[in-house]
DOSEGU-220011 format. One record per residue (C-alpha): x, y, z; residue number from 1. Coordinates in Angstrom, 3 decimals. Example, Ala and Ser with C-alpha at 12.3 -4.5 7.8 and 13.67 -1.06 7.14 Angstrom:
2
         c1         c2         c3     i
     12.300     -4.500      7.800     1
     13.670     -1.060      7.140     2
end
This chain:
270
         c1         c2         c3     i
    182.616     39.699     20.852     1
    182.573     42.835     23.250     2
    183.540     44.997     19.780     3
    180.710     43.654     18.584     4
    177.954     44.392     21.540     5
    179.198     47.557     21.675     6
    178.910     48.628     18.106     7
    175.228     46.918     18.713     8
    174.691     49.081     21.688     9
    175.493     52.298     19.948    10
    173.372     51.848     17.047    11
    170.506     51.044     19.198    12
    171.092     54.072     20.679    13
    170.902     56.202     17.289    14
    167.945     54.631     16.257    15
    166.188     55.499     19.783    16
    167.193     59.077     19.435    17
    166.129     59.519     15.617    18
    162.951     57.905     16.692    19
    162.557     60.042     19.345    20
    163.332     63.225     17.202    21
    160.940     62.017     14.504    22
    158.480     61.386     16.967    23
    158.660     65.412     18.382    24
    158.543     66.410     14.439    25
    155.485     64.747     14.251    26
    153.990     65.699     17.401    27
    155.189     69.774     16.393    28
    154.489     68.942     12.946    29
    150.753     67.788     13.729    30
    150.262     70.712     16.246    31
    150.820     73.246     13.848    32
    148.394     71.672     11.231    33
    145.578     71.778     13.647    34
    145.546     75.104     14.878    35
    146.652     76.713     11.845    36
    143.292     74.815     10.598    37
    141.586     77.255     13.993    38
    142.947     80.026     12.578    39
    141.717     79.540      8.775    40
    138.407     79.530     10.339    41
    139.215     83.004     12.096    42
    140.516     84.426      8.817    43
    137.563     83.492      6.943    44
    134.938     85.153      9.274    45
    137.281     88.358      9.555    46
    137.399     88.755      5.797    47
    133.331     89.207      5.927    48
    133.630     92.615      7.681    49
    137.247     93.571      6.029    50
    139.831     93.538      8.458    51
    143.026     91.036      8.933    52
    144.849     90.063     12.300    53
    148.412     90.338     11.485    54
    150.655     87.376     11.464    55
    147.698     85.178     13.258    56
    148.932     82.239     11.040    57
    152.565     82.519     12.248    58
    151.346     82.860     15.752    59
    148.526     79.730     15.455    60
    151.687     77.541     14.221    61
    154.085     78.881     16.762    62
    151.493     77.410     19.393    63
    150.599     73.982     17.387    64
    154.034     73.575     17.549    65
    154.711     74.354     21.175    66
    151.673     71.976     22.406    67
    152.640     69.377     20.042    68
    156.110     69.274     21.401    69
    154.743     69.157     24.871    70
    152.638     66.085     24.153    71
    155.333     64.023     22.404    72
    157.493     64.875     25.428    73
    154.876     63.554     28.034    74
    155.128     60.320     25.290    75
    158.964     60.093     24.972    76
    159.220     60.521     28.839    77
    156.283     57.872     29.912    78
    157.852     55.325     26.804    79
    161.355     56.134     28.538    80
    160.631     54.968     32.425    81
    160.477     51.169     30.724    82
    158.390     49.402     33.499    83
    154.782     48.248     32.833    84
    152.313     50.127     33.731    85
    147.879     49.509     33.862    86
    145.600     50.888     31.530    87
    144.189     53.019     34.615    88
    147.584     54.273     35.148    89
    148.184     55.281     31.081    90
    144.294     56.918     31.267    91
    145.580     59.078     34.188    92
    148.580     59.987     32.245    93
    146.101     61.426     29.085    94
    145.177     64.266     31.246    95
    148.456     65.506     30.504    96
    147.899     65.916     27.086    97
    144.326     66.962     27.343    98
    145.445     69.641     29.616    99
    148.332     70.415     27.022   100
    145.844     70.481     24.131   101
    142.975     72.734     25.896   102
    145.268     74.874     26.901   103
    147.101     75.675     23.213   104
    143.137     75.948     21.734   105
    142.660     78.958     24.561   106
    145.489     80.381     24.489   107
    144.621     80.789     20.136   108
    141.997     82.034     21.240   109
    142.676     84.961     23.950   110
    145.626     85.983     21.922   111
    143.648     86.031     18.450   112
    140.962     88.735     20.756   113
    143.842     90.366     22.696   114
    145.637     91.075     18.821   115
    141.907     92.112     17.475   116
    141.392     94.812     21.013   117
    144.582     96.069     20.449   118
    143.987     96.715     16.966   119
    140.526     98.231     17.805   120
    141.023    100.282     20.969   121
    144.427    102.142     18.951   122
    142.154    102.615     15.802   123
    139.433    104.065     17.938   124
    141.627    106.645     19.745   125
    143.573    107.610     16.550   126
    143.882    111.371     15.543   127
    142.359    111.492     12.015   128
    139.609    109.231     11.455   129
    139.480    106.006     12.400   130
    141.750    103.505      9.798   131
    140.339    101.435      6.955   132
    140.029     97.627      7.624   133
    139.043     97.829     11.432   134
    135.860     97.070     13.122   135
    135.548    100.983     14.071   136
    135.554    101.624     10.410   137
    132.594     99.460     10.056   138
    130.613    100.780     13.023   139
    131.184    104.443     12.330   140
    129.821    103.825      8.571   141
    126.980    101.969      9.675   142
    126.108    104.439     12.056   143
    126.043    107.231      9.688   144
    123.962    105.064      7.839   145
    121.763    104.799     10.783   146
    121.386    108.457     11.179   147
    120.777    109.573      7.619   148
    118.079    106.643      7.285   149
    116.796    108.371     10.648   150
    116.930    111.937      9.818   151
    114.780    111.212      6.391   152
    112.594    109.400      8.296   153
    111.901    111.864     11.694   154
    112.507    111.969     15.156   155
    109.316    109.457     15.699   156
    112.018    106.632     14.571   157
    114.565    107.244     17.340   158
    113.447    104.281     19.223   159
    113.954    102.044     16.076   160
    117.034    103.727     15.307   161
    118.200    103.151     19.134   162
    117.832     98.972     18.418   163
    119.193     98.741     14.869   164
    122.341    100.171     16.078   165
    122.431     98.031     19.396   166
    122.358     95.563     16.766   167
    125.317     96.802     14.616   168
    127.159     97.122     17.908   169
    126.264     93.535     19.201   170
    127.292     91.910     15.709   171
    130.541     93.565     15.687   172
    131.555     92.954     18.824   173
    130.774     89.003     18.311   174
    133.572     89.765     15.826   175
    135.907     89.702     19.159   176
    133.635     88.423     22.137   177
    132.317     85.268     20.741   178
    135.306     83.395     20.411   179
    136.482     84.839     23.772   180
    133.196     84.238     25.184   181
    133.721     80.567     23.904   182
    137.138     80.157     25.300   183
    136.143     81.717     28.598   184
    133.025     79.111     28.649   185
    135.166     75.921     27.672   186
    138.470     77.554     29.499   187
    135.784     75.782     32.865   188
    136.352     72.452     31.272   189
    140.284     72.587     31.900   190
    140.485     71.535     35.908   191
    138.539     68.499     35.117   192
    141.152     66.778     32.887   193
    143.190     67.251     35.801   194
    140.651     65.533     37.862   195
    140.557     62.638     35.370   196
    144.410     61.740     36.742   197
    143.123     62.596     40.554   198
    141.006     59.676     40.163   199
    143.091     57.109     38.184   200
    145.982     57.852     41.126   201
    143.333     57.299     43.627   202
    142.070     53.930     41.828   203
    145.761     52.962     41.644   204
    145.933     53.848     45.346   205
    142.732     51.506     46.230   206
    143.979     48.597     43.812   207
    147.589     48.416     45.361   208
    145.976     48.625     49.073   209
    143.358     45.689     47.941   210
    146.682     43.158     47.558   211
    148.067     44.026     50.689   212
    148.115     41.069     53.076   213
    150.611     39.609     55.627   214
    153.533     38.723     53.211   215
    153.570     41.679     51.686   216
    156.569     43.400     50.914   217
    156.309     46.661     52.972   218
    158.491     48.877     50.203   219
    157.029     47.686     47.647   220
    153.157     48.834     48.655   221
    154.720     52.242     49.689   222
    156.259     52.793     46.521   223
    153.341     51.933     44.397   224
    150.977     54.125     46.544   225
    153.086     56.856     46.639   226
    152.648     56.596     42.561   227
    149.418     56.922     42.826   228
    149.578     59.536     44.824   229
    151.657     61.506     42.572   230
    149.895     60.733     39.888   231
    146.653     62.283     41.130   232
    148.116     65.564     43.046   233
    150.456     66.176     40.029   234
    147.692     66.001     37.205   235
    145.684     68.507     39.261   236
    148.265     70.876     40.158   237
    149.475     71.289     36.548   238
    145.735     71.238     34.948   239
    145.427     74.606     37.928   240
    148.494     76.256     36.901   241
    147.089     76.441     33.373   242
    144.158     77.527     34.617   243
    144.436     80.361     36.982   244
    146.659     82.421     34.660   245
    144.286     82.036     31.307   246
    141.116     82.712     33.589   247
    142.492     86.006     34.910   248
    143.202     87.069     31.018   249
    139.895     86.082     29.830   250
    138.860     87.728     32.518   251
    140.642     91.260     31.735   252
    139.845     91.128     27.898   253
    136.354     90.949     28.629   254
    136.372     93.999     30.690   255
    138.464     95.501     27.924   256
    135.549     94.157     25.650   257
    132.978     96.035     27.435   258
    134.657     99.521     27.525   259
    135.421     99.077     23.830   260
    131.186     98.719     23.704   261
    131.073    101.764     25.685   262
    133.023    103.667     23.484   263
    130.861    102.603     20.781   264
    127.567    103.010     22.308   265
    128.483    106.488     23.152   266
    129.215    107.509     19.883   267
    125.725    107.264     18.782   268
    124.901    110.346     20.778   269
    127.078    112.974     19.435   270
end
Protein backbone atom coordinates (compact mmCIF):
# COMPACT_ATOMS: atom_id res chain seq x y z
CA UNK A 1 0.00 0.00 0.00
CA UNK A 2 2.86 2.56 0.93
CA UNK A 3 4.43 1.55 -2.83
CA UNK A 4 1.44 2.58 -3.96
CA UNK A 5 0.92 6.23 -2.15
CA UNK A 6 4.14 6.93 -3.00
CA UNK A 7 4.09 6.29 -6.69
CA UNK A 8 0.66 8.49 -6.22
CA UNK A 9 2.58 11.17 -4.50
CA UNK A 10 5.20 11.50 -7.15
CA UNK A 11 3.00 11.76 -10.01
CA UNK A 12 1.06 14.40 -8.34
CA UNK A 13 4.04 16.06 -8.07
CA UNK A 14 4.90 15.96 -11.98
CA UNK A 15 1.69 17.03 -12.90
CA UNK A 16 1.99 20.20 -10.42
CA UNK A 17 5.28 21.10 -11.92
CA UNK A 18 4.23 20.65 -15.74
CA UNK A 19 1.27 22.69 -14.79
CA UNK A 20 3.19 25.12 -13.32
CA UNK A 21 5.70 25.29 -16.32
CA UNK A 22 2.79 25.46 -18.76
CA UNK A 23 1.29 28.00 -16.80
CA UNK A 24 4.78 30.45 -17.06
CA UNK A 25 4.70 29.50 -21.01
CA UNK A 26 1.53 30.94 -21.16
CA UNK A 27 1.97 33.80 -19.00
CA UNK A 28 5.64 34.55 -21.24
CA UNK A 29 3.90 33.32 -24.16
CA UNK A 30 0.89 35.91 -23.76
CA UNK A 31 3.34 38.75 -22.74
CA UNK A 32 5.16 38.67 -25.76
CA UNK A 33 1.96 38.71 -28.00
CA UNK A 34 0.81 41.87 -26.44
CA UNK A 35 3.59 44.06 -26.63
CA UNK A 36 4.91 42.84 -29.75
CA UNK A 37 1.16 43.97 -30.82
CA UNK A 38 2.67 47.85 -29.06
CA UNK A 39 5.35 47.65 -31.13
CA UNK A 40 3.49 46.86 -34.61
CA UNK A 41 1.78 50.01 -33.87
CA UNK A 42 5.29 51.84 -33.48
CA UNK A 43 6.53 50.27 -36.71
CA UNK A 44 3.65 51.33 -38.63
CA UNK A 45 3.80 55.10 -37.72
CA UNK A 46 7.74 55.04 -38.23
CA UNK A 47 7.38 53.67 -41.74
CA UNK A 48 5.29 57.08 -42.62
CA UNK A 49 8.44 59.26 -42.31
CA UNK A 50 11.04 56.32 -43.43
CA UNK A 51 13.06 55.27 -40.71
CA UNK A 52 13.17 51.73 -38.67
CA UNK A 53 14.19 51.16 -34.89
CA UNK A 54 16.40 48.24 -35.01
CA UNK A 55 15.48 45.01 -33.43
CA UNK A 56 12.34 46.87 -31.56
CA UNK A 57 10.39 43.57 -32.16
CA UNK A 58 13.05 41.39 -30.45
CA UNK A 59 13.26 43.87 -27.68
CA UNK A 60 9.08 44.34 -27.30
CA UNK A 61 9.07 40.32 -26.92
CA UNK A 62 12.05 40.15 -24.67
CA UNK A 63 9.86 42.43 -22.26
CA UNK A 64 6.29 40.59 -22.91
CA UNK A 65 8.09 37.81 -21.91
CA UNK A 66 9.81 39.11 -18.82
CA UNK A 67 6.38 40.72 -17.40
CA UNK A 68 4.50 37.74 -18.32
CA UNK A 69 6.79 35.55 -16.36
CA UNK A 70 6.55 37.90 -13.47
CA UNK A 71 2.77 37.68 -13.35
CA UNK A 72 2.47 33.88 -13.58
CA UNK A 73 5.03 33.84 -10.75
CA UNK A 74 2.94 36.20 -8.42
CA UNK A 75 0.06 33.30 -9.58
CA UNK A 76 2.15 30.11 -9.01
CA UNK A 77 3.40 31.64 -5.64
CA UNK A 78 -0.22 32.98 -4.24
CA UNK A 79 -1.83 29.27 -5.73
CA UNK A 80 1.25 27.67 -3.78
CA UNK A 81 0.68 29.15 0.02
CA UNK A 82 -2.67 26.68 -0.06
CA UNK A 83 -4.76 28.48 2.70
CA UNK A 84 -7.97 30.41 1.81
CA UNK A 85 -7.84 33.61 1.39
CA UNK A 86 -10.99 36.75 0.85
CA UNK A 87 -11.76 38.29 -2.24
CA UNK A 88 -10.37 41.66 -0.58
CA UNK A 89 -7.24 39.89 0.10
CA UNK A 90 -6.90 38.35 -3.83
CA UNK A 91 -7.96 42.24 -5.09
CA UNK A 92 -4.95 43.49 -3.04
CA UNK A 93 -2.81 40.88 -4.53
CA UNK A 94 -3.82 42.28 -8.43
CA UNK A 95 -1.77 45.27 -7.78
CA UNK A 96 1.03 43.09 -8.26
CA UNK A 97 0.34 42.39 -11.61
CA UNK A 98 -0.98 45.76 -12.51
CA UNK A 99 2.21 47.15 -11.28
CA UNK A 100 4.05 44.31 -13.32
CA UNK A 101 2.02 45.12 -16.45
CA UNK A 102 2.36 49.15 -16.32
CA UNK A 103 5.60 48.87 -15.78
CA UNK A 104 6.61 46.42 -19.04
CA UNK A 105 4.12 49.03 -21.28
CA UNK A 106 6.70 52.02 -20.00
CA UNK A 107 9.50 50.54 -20.05
CA UNK A 108 8.44 49.71 -24.29
CA UNK A 109 8.02 52.79 -24.32
CA UNK A 110 11.22 54.81 -22.88
CA UNK A 111 13.40 52.27 -24.50
CA UNK A 112 11.56 52.45 -28.04
CA UNK A 113 12.46 56.79 -27.56
CA UNK A 114 15.84 56.16 -25.87
CA UNK A 115 16.72 53.62 -29.26
CA UNK A 116 14.99 56.48 -31.63
CA UNK A 117 17.45 59.63 -29.60
CA UNK A 118 20.24 57.60 -29.95
CA UNK A 119 19.70 57.02 -33.46
CA UNK A 120 18.93 60.77 -33.99
CA UNK A 121 21.43 62.67 -31.84
CA UNK A 122 24.53 60.20 -33.69
CA UNK A 123 22.90 60.95 -37.16
CA UNK A 124 22.78 64.62 -36.36
CA UNK A 125 26.46 64.94 -35.29
CA UNK A 126 27.76 62.69 -38.14
CA UNK A 127 30.64 63.96 -40.45
CA UNK A 128 29.12 63.81 -43.97
CA UNK A 129 25.60 64.56 -44.16
CA UNK A 130 23.22 63.39 -42.08
CA UNK A 131 22.17 59.36 -42.99
CA UNK A 132 19.16 58.29 -45.03
CA UNK A 133 16.17 56.86 -43.01
CA UNK A 134 16.47 59.21 -39.86
CA UNK A 135 14.29 61.93 -38.70
CA UNK A 136 17.30 64.53 -39.42
CA UNK A 137 17.08 63.41 -42.96
CA UNK A 138 13.54 64.45 -43.04
CA UNK A 139 13.94 67.81 -41.29
CA UNK A 140 16.97 68.95 -43.22
CA UNK A 141 14.93 68.21 -46.63
CA UNK A 142 11.99 69.89 -45.50
CA UNK A 143 13.83 72.74 -44.49
CA UNK A 144 15.48 73.27 -47.72
CA UNK A 145 12.18 73.05 -48.96
CA UNK A 146 11.22 75.76 -46.65
CA UNK A 147 13.89 78.06 -47.80
CA UNK A 148 13.68 77.70 -51.55
CA UNK A 149 9.72 78.16 -51.26
CA UNK A 150 10.93 81.33 -49.17
CA UNK A 151 13.60 82.71 -51.27
CA UNK A 152 11.06 82.65 -54.51
CA UNK A 153 8.71 84.16 -52.53
CA UNK A 154 10.85 87.27 -50.58
CA UNK A 155 11.98 88.22 -47.38
CA UNK A 156 8.22 89.61 -46.57
CA UNK A 157 7.46 85.66 -45.94
CA UNK A 158 10.02 85.10 -43.17
CA UNK A 159 7.43 85.20 -40.55
CA UNK A 160 5.40 82.44 -42.41
CA UNK A 161 8.41 80.63 -43.13
CA UNK A 162 9.42 80.94 -39.23
CA UNK A 163 5.84 78.82 -38.33
CA UNK A 164 5.80 76.27 -41.15
CA UNK A 165 9.05 75.05 -39.98
CA UNK A 166 8.10 75.20 -36.15
CA UNK A 167 5.64 72.97 -37.57
CA UNK A 168 7.97 70.49 -39.38
CA UNK A 169 9.98 70.52 -36.18
CA UNK A 170 6.93 69.90 -33.80
CA UNK A 171 5.62 66.92 -36.10
CA UNK A 172 8.86 65.25 -36.11
CA UNK A 173 9.62 65.39 -32.84
CA UNK A 174 6.00 63.79 -31.93
CA UNK A 175 7.80 61.05 -33.89
CA UNK A 176 9.82 60.53 -30.40
CA UNK A 177 8.04 62.80 -27.68
CA UNK A 178 4.54 61.67 -27.98
CA UNK A 179 4.84 58.29 -26.95
CA UNK A 180 7.33 59.44 -24.25
CA UNK A 181 5.15 62.21 -23.41
CA UNK A 182 2.39 59.45 -23.03
CA UNK A 183 4.42 57.16 -20.92
CA UNK A 184 5.66 60.01 -18.76
CA UNK A 185 1.77 61.11 -18.34
CA UNK A 186 0.43 57.46 -17.54
CA UNK A 187 4.05 56.47 -15.87
CA UNK A 188 1.71 58.95 -12.70
CA UNK A 189 -0.82 56.21 -12.72
CA UNK A 190 1.79 53.50 -11.41
CA UNK A 191 1.89 54.38 -7.36
CA UNK A 192 -1.79 54.03 -7.29
CA UNK A 193 -1.96 50.28 -8.09
CA UNK A 194 0.21 50.09 -5.24
CA UNK A 195 -2.25 51.98 -3.24
CA UNK A 196 -5.02 49.61 -4.37
CA UNK A 197 -3.11 46.74 -2.01
CA UNK A 198 -2.48 49.65 0.82
CA UNK A 199 -6.09 49.65 1.18
CA UNK A 200 -7.19 45.97 0.82
CA UNK A 201 -4.29 45.28 3.76
CA UNK A 202 -5.83 48.01 5.68
CA UNK A 203 -9.55 46.57 5.12
CA UNK A 204 -8.09 43.18 6.08
CA UNK A 205 -6.58 44.94 9.10
CA UNK A 206 -10.15 46.56 10.15
CA UNK A 207 -12.11 43.19 9.36
CA UNK A 208 -9.75 40.93 11.55
CA UNK A 209 -9.84 43.73 14.48
CA UNK A 210 -13.92 43.81 14.07
CA UNK A 211 -13.92 39.82 15.39
CA UNK A 212 -11.80 40.43 18.14
CA UNK A 213 -13.58 39.83 21.45
CA UNK A 214 -12.69 38.17 24.81
CA UNK A 215 -12.07 34.53 23.58
CA UNK A 216 -10.07 35.40 21.07
CA UNK A 217 -7.08 33.66 20.31
CA UNK A 218 -4.32 36.32 20.84
CA UNK A 219 -1.83 34.68 17.94
CA UNK A 220 -4.14 34.20 15.81
CA UNK A 221 -5.41 38.15 15.48
CA UNK A 222 -1.63 39.08 15.40
CA UNK A 223 -0.89 36.93 12.65
CA UNK A 224 -3.74 37.91 10.49
CA UNK A 225 -3.07 41.68 11.09
CA UNK A 226 0.33 41.47 10.54
CA UNK A 227 -0.93 40.08 6.89
CA UNK A 228 -2.59 42.83 6.34
CA UNK A 229 -0.09 44.82 7.16
CA UNK A 230 2.25 43.33 4.79
CA UNK A 231 0.06 43.24 2.32
CA UNK A 232 -0.47 47.01 2.18
CA UNK A 233 3.32 48.29 2.92
CA UNK A 234 4.62 45.62 0.45
CA UNK A 235 2.26 46.55 -2.58
CA UNK A 236 3.37 50.17 -2.12
CA UNK A 237 6.94 49.74 -1.71
CA UNK A 238 7.28 47.60 -4.87
CA UNK A 239 4.66 49.82 -7.04
CA UNK A 240 7.65 52.93 -5.73
CA UNK A 241 10.58 51.01 -6.68
CA UNK A 242 9.18 50.80 -10.21
CA UNK A 243 8.48 54.09 -10.10
CA UNK A 244 11.30 56.23 -9.02
CA UNK A 245 13.78 54.66 -11.46
CA UNK A 246 11.38 54.97 -14.80
CA UNK A 247 10.43 58.65 -13.66
CA UNK A 248 14.06 59.77 -13.47
CA UNK A 249 14.54 58.24 -17.24
CA UNK A 250 11.54 59.82 -18.59
CA UNK A 251 12.71 62.50 -17.02
CA UNK A 252 16.36 62.61 -18.74
CA UNK A 253 15.02 61.65 -22.30
CA UNK A 254 12.91 64.53 -22.28
CA UNK A 255 15.67 66.87 -21.61
CA UNK A 256 17.56 64.94 -24.25
CA UNK A 257 14.31 65.61 -26.36
CA UNK A 258 14.54 69.23 -26.01
CA UNK A 259 18.26 69.74 -26.94
CA UNK A 260 17.66 67.48 -29.94
CA UNK A 261 14.79 70.51 -30.77
CA UNK A 262 17.45 72.91 -30.19
CA UNK A 263 19.67 71.51 -32.52
CA UNK A 264 17.01 71.58 -34.97
CA UNK A 265 15.62 74.91 -34.42
CA UNK A 266 19.02 76.30 -34.83
CA UNK A 267 19.61 74.97 -38.02
CA UNK A 268 17.09 77.10 -39.62
CA UNK A 269 19.36 80.07 -39.19
CA UNK A 270 22.44 79.20 -40.97
Amino acid sequence: MAPILQEGVETMTWLLAVTVVLLLLVCGISGSLATLYRARQLRERERGYGIATPYLKHIAAGIGAVVGLVIGGVAVYYLSLNKQADFIEWVGRVSYVLVAAASGGHILALTYSTLGLLREEKAWKAKGGIPHHTLGRCRREMLSRLRREQIAVGPTAFGEYKVRDEAVVDELLAVLGDGLQAARRNLNRLPFYGYLGTVCGILMMAEELSKINEATESFKVLSSLAQGLVLAFQTTLVALLAYLPLRKWSDHLIERVEGLEDDWVGDRYP
